[in-house]
DRENSENU-586285 format. One record per residue (C-alpha): residue number from 1; residue in one letter; chain; x, z, y. Coordinates in pm, whole numbers, plus 50000, padded with zeros to 5 digits. Example, Ala and Ser with C-alpha at 12.3 -4.5 7.8 and 13.67 -1.06 7.14 Angstrom:
+-------+-------+-------+-------+-------+-------+
: rokol : tordo : torgu :    px :    pz :    py :
+-------+-------+-------+-------+-------+-------+
:     1 :     A :     A : 51230 : 50780 : 49550 :
:     2 :     S :     A : 51367 : 50714 : 49894 :
+-------+-------+-------+-------+-------+-------+
//
This chain:
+-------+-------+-------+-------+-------+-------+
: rokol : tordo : torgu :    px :    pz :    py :
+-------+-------+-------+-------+-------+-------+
:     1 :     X :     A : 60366 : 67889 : 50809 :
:     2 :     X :     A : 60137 : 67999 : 50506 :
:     3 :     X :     A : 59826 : 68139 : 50514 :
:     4 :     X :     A : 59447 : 68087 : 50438 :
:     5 :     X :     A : 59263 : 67812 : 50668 :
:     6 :     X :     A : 59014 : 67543 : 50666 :
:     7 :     X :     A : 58897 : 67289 : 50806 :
:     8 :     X :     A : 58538 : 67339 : 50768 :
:     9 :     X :     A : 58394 : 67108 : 50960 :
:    10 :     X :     A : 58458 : 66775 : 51163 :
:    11 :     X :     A : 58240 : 66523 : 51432 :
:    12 :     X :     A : 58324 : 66251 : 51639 :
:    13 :     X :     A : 58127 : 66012 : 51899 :
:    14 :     X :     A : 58174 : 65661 : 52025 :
:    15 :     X :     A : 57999 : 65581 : 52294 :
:    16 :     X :     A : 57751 : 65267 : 52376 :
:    17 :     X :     A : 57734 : 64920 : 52228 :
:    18 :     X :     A : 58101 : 64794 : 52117 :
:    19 :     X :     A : 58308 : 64556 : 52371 :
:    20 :     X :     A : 58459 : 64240 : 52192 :
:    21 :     X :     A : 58746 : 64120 : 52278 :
:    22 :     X :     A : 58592 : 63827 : 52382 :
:    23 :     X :     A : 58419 : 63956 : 52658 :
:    24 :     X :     A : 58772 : 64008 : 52858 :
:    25 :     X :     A : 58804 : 63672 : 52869 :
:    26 :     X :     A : 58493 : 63622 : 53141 :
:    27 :     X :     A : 58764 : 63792 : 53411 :
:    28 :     X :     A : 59058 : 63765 : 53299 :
:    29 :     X :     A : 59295 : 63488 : 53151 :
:    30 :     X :     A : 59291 : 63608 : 52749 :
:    31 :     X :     A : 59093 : 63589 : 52426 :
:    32 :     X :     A : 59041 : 63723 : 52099 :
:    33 :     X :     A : 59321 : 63541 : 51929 :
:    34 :     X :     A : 59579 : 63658 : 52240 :
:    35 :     X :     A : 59492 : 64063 : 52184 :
:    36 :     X :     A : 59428 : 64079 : 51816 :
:    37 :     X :     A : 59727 : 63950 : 51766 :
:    38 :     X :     A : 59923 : 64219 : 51962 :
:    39 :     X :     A : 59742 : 64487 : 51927 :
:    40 :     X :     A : 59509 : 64462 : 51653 :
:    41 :     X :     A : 59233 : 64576 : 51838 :
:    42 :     X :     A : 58886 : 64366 : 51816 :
:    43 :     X :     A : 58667 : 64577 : 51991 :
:    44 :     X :     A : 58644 : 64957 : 52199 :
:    45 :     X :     A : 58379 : 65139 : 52275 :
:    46 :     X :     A : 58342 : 65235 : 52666 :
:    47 :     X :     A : 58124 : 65457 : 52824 :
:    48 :     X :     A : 57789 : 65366 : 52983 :
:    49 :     X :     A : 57786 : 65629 : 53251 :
:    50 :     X :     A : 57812 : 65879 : 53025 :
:    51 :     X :     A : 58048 : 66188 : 53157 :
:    52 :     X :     A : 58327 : 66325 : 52947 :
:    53 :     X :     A : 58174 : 66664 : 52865 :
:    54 :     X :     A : 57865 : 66463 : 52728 :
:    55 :     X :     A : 58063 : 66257 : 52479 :
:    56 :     X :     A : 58305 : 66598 : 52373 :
:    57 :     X :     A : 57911 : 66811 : 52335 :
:    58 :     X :     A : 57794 : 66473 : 52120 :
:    59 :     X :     A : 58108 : 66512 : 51892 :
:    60 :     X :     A : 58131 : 66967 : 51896 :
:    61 :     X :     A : 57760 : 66995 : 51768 :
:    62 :     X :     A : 57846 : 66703 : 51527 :
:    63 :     X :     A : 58138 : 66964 : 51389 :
:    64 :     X :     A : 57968 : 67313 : 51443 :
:    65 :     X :     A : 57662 : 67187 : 51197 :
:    66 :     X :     A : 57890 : 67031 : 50960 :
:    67 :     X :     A : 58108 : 67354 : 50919 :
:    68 :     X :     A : 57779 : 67542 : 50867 :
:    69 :     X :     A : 57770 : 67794 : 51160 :
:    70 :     X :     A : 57610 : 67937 : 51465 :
:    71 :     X :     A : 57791 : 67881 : 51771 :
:    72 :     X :     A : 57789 : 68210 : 51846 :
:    73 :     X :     A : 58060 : 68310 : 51575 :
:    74 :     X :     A : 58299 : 68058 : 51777 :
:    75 :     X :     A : 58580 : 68270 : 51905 :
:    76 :     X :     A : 58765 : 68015 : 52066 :
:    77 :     X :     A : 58705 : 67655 : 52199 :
:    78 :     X :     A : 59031 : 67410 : 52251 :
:    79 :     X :     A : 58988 : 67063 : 52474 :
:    80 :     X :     A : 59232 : 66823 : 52439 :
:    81 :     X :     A : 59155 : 66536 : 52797 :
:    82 :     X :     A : 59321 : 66352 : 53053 :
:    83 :     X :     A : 58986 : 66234 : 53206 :
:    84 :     X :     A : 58809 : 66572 : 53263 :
:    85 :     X :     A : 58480 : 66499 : 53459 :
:    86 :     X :     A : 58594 : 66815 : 53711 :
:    87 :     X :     A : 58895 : 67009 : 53842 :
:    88 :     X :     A : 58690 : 67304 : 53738 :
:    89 :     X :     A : 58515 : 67385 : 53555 :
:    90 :     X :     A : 58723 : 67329 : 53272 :
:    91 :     X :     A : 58544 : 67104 : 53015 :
:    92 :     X :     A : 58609 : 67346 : 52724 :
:    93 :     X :     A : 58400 : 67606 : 52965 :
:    94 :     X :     A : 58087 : 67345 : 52988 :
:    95 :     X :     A : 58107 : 67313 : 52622 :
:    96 :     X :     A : 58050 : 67638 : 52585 :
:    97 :     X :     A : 57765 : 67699 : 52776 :
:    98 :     X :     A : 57590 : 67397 : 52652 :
:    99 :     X :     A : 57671 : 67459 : 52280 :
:   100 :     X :     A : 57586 : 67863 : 52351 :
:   101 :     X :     A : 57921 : 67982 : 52218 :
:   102 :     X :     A : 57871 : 68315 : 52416 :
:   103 :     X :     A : 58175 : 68470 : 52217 :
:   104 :     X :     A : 58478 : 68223 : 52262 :
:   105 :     X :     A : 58710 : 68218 : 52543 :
:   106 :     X :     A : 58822 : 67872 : 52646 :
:   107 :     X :     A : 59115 : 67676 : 52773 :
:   108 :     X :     A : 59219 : 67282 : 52838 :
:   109 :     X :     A : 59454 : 67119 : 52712 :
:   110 :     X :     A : 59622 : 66806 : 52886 :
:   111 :     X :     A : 59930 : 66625 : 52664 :
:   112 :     X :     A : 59798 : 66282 : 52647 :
:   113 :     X :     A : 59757 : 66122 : 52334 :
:   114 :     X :     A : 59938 : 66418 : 52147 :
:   115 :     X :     A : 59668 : 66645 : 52268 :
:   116 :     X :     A : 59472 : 66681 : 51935 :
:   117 :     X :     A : 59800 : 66779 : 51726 :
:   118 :     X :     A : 59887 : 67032 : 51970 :
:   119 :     X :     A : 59539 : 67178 : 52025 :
:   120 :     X :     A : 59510 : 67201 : 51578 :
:   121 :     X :     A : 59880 : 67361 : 51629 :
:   122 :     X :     A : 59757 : 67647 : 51900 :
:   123 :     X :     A : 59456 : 67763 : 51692 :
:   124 :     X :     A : 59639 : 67789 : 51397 :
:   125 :     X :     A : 59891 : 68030 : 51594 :
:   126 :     X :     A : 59529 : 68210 : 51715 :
:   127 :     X :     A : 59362 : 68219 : 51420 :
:   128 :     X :     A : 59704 : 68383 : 51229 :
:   129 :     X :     A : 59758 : 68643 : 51515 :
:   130 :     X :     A : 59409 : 68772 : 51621 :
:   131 :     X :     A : 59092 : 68825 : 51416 :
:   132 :     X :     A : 58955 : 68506 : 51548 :
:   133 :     X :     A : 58732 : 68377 : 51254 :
:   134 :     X :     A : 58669 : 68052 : 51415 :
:   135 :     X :     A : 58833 : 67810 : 51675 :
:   136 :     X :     A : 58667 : 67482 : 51811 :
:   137 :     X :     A : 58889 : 67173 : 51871 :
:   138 :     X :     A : 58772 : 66870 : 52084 :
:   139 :     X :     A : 58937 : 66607 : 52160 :
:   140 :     X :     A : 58734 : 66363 : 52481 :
:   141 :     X :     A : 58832 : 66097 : 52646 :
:   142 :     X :     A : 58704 : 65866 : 52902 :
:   143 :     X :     A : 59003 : 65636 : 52958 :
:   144 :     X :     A : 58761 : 65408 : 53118 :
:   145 :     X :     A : 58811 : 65590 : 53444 :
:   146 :     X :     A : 59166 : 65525 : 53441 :
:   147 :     X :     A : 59191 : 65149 : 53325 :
:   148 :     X :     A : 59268 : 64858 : 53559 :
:   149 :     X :     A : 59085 : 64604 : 53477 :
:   150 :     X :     A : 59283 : 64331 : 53653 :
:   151 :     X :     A : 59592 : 64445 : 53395 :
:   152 :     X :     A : 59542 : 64192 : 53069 :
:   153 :     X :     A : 59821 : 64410 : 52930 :
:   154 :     X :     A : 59670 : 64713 : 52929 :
:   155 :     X :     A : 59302 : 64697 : 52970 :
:   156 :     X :     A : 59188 : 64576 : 52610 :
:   157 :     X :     A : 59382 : 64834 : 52456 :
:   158 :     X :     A : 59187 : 65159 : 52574 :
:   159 :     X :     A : 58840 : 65300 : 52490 :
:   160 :     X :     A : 58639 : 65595 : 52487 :
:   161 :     X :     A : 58487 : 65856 : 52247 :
:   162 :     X :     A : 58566 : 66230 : 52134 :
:   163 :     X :     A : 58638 : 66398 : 51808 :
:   164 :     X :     A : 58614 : 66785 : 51722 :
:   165 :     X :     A : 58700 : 66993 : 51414 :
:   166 :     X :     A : 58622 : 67367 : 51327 :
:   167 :     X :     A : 58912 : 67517 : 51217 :
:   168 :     X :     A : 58877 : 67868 : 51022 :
:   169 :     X :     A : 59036 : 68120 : 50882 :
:   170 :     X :     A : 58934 : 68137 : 50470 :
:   171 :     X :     A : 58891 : 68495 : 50386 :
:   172 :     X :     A : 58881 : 68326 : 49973 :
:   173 :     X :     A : 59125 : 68106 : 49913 :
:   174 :     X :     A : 59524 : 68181 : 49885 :
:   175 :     X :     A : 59733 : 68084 : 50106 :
:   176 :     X :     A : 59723 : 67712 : 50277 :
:   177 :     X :     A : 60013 : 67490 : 50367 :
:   178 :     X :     A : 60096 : 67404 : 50697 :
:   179 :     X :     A : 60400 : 67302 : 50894 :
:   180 :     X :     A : 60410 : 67159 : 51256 :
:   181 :     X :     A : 60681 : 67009 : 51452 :
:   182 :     X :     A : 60679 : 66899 : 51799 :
:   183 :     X :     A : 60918 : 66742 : 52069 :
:   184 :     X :     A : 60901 : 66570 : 52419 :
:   185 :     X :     A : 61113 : 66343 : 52655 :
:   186 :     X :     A : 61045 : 66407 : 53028 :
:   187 :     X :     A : 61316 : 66123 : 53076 :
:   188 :     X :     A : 61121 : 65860 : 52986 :
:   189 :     X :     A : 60825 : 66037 : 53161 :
:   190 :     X :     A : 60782 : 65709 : 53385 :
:   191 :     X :     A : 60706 : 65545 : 53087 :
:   192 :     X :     A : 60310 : 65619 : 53111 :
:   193 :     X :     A : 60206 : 65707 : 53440 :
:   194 :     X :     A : 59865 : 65757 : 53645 :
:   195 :     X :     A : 59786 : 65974 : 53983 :
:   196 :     X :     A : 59590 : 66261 : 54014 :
:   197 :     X :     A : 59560 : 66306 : 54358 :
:   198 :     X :     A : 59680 : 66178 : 54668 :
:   199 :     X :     A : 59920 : 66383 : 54843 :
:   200 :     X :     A : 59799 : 66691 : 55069 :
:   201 :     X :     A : 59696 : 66572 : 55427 :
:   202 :     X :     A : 59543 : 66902 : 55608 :
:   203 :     X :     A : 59491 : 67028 : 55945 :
:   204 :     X :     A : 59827 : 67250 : 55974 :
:   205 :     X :     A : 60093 : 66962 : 55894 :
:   206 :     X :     A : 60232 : 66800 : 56204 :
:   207 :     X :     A : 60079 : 66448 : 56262 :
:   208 :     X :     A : 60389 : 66290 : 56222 :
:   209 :     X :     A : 60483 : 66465 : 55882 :
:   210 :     X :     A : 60584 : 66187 : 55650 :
:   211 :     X :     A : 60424 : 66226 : 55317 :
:   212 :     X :     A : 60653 : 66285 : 55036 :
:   213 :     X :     A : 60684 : 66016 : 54805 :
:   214 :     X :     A : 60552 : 66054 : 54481 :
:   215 :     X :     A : 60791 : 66157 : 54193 :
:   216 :     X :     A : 60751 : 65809 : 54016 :
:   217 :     X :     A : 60699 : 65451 : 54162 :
:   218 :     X :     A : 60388 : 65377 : 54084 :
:   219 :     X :     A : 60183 : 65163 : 54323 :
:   220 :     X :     A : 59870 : 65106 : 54041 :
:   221 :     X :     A : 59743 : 65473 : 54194 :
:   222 :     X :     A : 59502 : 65642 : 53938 :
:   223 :     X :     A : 59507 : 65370 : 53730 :
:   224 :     X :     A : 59757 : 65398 : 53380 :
:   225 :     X :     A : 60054 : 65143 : 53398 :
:   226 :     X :     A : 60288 : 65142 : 53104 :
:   227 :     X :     A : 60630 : 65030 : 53044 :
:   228 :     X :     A : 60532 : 64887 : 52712 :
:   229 :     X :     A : 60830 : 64809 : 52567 :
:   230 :     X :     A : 61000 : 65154 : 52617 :
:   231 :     X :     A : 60656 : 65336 : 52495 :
:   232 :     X :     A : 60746 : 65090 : 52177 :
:   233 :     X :     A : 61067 : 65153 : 52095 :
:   234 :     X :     A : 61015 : 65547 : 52143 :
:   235 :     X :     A : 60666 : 65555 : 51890 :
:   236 :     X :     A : 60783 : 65368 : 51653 :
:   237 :     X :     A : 61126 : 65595 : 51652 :
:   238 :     X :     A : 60958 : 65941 : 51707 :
:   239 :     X :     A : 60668 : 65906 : 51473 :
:   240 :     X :     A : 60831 : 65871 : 51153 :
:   241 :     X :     A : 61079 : 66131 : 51257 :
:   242 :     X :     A : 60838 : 66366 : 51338 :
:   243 :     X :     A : 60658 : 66290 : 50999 :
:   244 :     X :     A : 61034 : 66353 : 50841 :
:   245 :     X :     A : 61056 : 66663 : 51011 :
:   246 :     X :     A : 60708 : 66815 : 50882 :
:   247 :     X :     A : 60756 : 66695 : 50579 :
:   248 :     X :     A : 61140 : 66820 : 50549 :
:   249 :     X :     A : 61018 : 67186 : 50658 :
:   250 :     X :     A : 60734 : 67148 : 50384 :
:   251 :     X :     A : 60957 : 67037 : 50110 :
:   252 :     X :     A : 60783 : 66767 : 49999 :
:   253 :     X :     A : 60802 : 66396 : 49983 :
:   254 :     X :     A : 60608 : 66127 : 50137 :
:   255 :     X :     A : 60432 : 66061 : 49833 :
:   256 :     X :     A : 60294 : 66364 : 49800 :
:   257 :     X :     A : 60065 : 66312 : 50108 :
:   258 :     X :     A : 59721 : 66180 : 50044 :
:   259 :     X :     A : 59702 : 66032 : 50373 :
:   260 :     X :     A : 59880 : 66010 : 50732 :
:   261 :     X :     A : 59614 : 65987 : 50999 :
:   262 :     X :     A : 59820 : 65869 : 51331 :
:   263 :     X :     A : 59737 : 65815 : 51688 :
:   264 :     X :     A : 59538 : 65480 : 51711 :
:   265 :     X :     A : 59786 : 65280 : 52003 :
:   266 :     X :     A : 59883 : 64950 : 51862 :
:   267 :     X :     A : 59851 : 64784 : 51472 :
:   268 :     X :     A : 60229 : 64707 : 51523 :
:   269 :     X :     A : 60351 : 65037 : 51554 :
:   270 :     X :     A : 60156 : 65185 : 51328 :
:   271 :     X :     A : 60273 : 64890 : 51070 :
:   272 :     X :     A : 60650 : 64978 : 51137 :
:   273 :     X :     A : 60636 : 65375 : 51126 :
:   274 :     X :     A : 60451 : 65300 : 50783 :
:   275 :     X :     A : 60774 : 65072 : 50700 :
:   276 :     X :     A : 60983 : 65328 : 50762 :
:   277 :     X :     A : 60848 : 65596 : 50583 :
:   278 :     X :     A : 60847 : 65366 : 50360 :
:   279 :     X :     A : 60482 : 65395 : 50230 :
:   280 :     X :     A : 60196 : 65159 : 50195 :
:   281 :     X :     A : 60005 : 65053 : 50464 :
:   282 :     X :     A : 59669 : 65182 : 50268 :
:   283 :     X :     A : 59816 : 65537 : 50323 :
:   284 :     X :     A : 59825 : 65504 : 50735 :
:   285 :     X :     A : 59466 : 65536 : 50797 :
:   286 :     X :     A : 59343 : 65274 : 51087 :
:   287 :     X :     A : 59051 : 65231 : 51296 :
:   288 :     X :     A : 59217 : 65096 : 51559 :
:   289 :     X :     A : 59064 : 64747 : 51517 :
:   290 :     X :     A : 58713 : 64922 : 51576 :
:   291 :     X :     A : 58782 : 65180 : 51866 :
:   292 :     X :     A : 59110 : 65073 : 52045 :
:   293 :     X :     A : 59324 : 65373 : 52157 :
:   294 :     X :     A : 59051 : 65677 : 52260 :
:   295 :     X :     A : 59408 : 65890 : 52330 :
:   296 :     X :     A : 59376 : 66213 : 52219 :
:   297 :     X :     A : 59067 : 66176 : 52042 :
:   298 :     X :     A : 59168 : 65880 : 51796 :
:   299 :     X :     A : 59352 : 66102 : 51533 :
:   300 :     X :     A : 58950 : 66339 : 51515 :
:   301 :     X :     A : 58736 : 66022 : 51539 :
:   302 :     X :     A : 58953 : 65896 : 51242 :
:   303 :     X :     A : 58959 : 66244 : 51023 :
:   304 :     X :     A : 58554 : 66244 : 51056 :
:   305 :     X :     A : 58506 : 65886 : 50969 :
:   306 :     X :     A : 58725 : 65905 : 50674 :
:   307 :     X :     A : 58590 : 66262 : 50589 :
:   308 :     X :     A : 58171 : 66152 : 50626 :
:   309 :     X :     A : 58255 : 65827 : 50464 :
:   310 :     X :     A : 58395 : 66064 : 50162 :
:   311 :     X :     A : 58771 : 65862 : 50193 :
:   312 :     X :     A : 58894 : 66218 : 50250 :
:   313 :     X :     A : 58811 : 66478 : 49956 :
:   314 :     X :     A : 58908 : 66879 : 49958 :
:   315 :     X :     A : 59249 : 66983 : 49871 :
:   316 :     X :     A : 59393 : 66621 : 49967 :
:   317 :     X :     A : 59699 : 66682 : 50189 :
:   318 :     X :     A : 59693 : 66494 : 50515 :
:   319 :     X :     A : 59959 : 66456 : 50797 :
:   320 :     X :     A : 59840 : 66390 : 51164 :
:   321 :     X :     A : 60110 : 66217 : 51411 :
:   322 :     X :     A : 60125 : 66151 : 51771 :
:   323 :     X :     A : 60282 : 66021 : 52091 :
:   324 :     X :     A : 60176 : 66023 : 52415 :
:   325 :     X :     A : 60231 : 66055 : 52772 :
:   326 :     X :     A : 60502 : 66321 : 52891 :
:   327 :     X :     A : 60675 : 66131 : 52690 :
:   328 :     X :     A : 60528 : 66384 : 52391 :
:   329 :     X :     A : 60556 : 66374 : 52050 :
:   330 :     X :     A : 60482 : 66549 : 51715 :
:   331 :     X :     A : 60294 : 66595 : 51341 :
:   332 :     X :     A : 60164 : 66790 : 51170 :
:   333 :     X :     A : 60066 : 66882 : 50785 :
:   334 :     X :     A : 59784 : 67059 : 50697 :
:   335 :     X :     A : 59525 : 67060 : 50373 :
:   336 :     X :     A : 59178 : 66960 : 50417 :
+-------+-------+-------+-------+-------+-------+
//
């Protein structure tokens, strides 16, 4: 898939004061030494209060004046959440008004932590089959609503924060490279799981109507329980192969990518996909220590930092990779 794009312009937001890891251990039985050393996370940042759509607005305007542009010549706008602040109306709809996009049509997009790469993925497809000029990505998450705070194993690891890139067609250049690849396993779907609601209880089912149990045992309700182990094993398998795969349809080799910006989950995984691909850990880009895992928004909070602290340079070829709930998985090449 060749044809003229760019990335024109990126944001990202972290919300609040950062949370050290330290400051688990005033409820629960941990410390610093017990989750760096796991995880390789020191601190996350966690929302104050502040709503979803607030955070994603905080991160769009961020991207819509660093690609140079009115909102108004936005012709579509992409969210990537699992923590929406409302069943409607969609967040990518209350970005709009608030940014005064009058001109795009919107849509949400929920796939977990593989969110961003599939959201970059769709407006590519848009922006290649319709006169679209330019598409909005965002990426927010507020995986503070989800947490359980009484689970040591999976509390520290989460924070929150958004991430948004304008993605455009270039009417100058020649053609760009690209190549995508995606894949999911809906067997290991109880592998990450959280509620959304509780099941239906209205005025027209009989009082003694037994509720249907839910599809997966999951007693934590809302809350996100993982089988960590099995998440493990299956990123630290799926993410190099999906990096092989892009990079197989691209014809080129591993070396010939500037950088690999992957989901921020755990320093361990991202240590052994980096093994084997068989590449230097320098060339996985990390800022897991500082942010935790913000889901789908880790792999745009990471492309902005690197690109506004000038770590990321035109023309350097970058491939994004991600796993996530479903179970989902996927990369992608592109050219910044």
């Amino acid at each position: 898939m060749n044809f003229a794009y760019k990335i024109l312009g990126t944001g990202s937001y972290l919300p609040g004061p950062s949370v050290e890891n330290e400051r688990f251990s005033e409820f629960l039985d941990t410390s610093d030494e017990w989750i760096s050393t796991r995880t390789g996370i020191s601190r996350r940042h966690l929302s104050q209060g502040e709503p979803t759509w607030k955070m994603g607005l905080h991160a769009a305007t961020a991207a819509v004046e660093a690609a140079g542009i009115d909102a108004r010549e936005i012709g579509l706008i992409i969210v990537s959440t699992l923590t929406p602040d409302y069943t409607t109306p969609i967040l990518s709809c209350i970005l709009q008004k608030e940014l005064g996009a009058v001109n795009a049509f919107c849509f949400d997009v929920n796939e977990a932590c593989t969110g961003f790469i599939q959201c970059f993925d769709i407006a590519m497809r848009y922006l290649m089959t319709s006169d679209i000029r330019h598409v909005l990505i965002v990426s927010a998450e507020s995986l503070s609503k989800l947490v359980d705070y009484s689970d040591r194993r999976s509390c520290v690891l989460f924070g929150d924060g958004a991430g948004a890139v304008v993605l455009s067609r270039d009417l100058k250049s020649e053609n760009t490279p690209y190549e995508a690849f995606f894949g999911a396993d809906g067997e290991l779907g109880g592998a990450i799981v959280g509620e959304a609601f509780p099941p239906a209880r209205h005025p027209f089912m009989p009082e003694d109507m037994p509720v249907e149990l839910t599809r997966f045992d999951h007693p934590s309700g809302r809350h996100i329980a993982m089988q960590g182990q099995e998440v493990y094993r299956f990123a630290t398998t799926k993410m190099p192969f999906s990096v092989e795969k892009v990079l197989a349809r691209a014809n080129l080799s591993v070396d010939q990518i500037d950088r690999i910006i992957p989901h921020q989950a755990n320093d361990r995984i991202l240590q052994s996909a980096a093994k084997r691909l068989g590449i230097p850990s320098e060339k996985m880009v990390s800022h897991l220590r500082d942010m935790g895992n913000t889901s789908s928004a880790s792999i745009p909070i990471c492309l902005d930092q690197e690109v506004r602290a000038g770590r990321i340079k035109r023309g350097e070829k970058l491939i994004f990779a991600g796993f996530g709930g479903g179970l989902t998985y996927g990369a992608l090449l592109c050219e910044y």
